[in-house]
C-alpha positions, 0 to 999 in steps of 0.5 A: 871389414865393411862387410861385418860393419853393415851386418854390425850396424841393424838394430834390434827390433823390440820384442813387442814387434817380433812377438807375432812373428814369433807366435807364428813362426813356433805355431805357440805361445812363447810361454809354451814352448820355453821356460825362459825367453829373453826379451833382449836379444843378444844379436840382431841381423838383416834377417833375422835376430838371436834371443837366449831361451830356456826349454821346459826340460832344461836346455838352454837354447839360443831362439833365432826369430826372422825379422817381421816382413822380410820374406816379402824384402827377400823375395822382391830382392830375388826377383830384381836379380832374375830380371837384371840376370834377363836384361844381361842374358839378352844384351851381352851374350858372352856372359850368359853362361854365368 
């Protein structure tokens, strides 16, 4: 439950600041690739944030767009884990085998 409140509690970035990652992401135009897109996202997470979207044949999609900036967070974030796996290996040498 606390899990699900943090996820719950991140908000939605507007449109305008996900658009160049969009862009880049799709290596388009959002105008090209979709005939709809909504500017409202319907959901939004730590990583990433969900949008209703129409194809040009029909389909109705739902566009997941990573949040601007969060590769850098998520890679920073891995690299403290490696160093804090480092320090545990050479101080407690009975949990090396996790």
């Amino acid at each position: 439950a606390v899990l699900s409140e943090l996820q719950n509690a991140v908000p939605a970035l507007p449109y305008a600041d996900i658009r160049e990652q969009l862009e880049a992401d799709l290596g388009a135009s959002p105008a090209e690739v979709f005939a709809f897109l909504d500017e409202t996202p319907m959901a939004a997470a730590s990583l990433a944030q969900a949008h209703r979207a129409r194809l040009h044949d029909g389909r109705e999609v739902v566009l997941k767009v990573r949040r601007p900036g969060i590769r850098d967070v998520v890679e920073a974030d891995l690299r403290l884990l490696a160093r804090l796996a480092e320090i545990v290996e050479a101080r407690l040498l009975d949990l090396r085998r996790y």
